[in-house]
C-alpha positions, 0 to 999 in steps of 0.5 A: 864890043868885038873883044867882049864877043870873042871873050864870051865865044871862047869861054862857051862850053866849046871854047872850055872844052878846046882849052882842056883838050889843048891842055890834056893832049898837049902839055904832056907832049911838050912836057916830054919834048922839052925834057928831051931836049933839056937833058940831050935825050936826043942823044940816047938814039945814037952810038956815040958810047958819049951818050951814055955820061949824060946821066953823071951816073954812068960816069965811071962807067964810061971811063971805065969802057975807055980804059977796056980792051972793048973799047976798040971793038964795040961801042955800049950799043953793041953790048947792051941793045939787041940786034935788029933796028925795031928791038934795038929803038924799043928797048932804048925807049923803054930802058931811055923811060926807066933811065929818065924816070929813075935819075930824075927822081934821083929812085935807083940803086947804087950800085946799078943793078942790071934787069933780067932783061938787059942781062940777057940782051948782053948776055946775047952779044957776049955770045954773039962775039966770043962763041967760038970761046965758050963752044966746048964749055959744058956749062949750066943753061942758067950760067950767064957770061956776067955772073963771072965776066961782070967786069969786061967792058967797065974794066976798073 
């Protein structure tokens, strides 16, 4: 008799309203939680440059890196977040976001084509290193180091 008190109690329109709420709140969070650690997500906060092969997308580029002269110097966050710790993590979620959804749904270009976004931030830390080199260089304000130097880095 108790199990069938309990079982009417939880089907009540509280007990269902519960169980949607558990079910609307809760499975997207294990939904993402499980794909982060599923595809070593995790690892995107470091700067470990190996965090970048877990999508096999980013394979050559990896390898490319290491064959670069930057590799020695720099690490991919140095090139491709901005500085400061906040603008750092809020661009590796939402380019870690864009990443997983476009790899997951296999929806992305081939070749990799860089945001306008992410190309000022490297276009930032090209200067930040190498000002001293492009000081006297009388350049248009919409010439951007990667429109000539695209290579450096992922040298092929």
């Amino acid at each position: 008799m108790k199990l069938y008190k309990i079982l009417i109690s939880t089907l009540t329109l509280s007990g269902i309203a519960t169980f949607i709420w558990f079910v609307i709140f809760t499975a997207p969070v294990s939904f993402v939680v499980s794909t982060m650690i599923y595809s070593k997500g995790y690892s995107y906060l470091s700067d470990d440059p190996k965090a970048c092969v877990n999508c096999h997308v980013m394979q050559d580029h990896f390898y490319a890196y290491e064959k670069s002269s930057h590799h020695a110097v720099a690490n991919c966050n140095s090139c491709h977040t901005p500085e400061g710790f906040l603008p750092k993590y809020l661009s590796k979620a939402v380019n870690g976001w864009n990443h997983g959804v476009a790899f997951t749904t296999g929806d992305y270009p081939w070749p990799l084509k860089v945001t306008q976004f992410n190309r000022n931030i490297t276009n930032k830390a090209c200067l930040k290193c190498h000002s001293d080199l492009v000081h006297n260089i009388n350049i248009k304000s919409e010439t951007n180091c990667i429109q000539c130097h695209s290579e450096v880095g992922h040298m092929k």
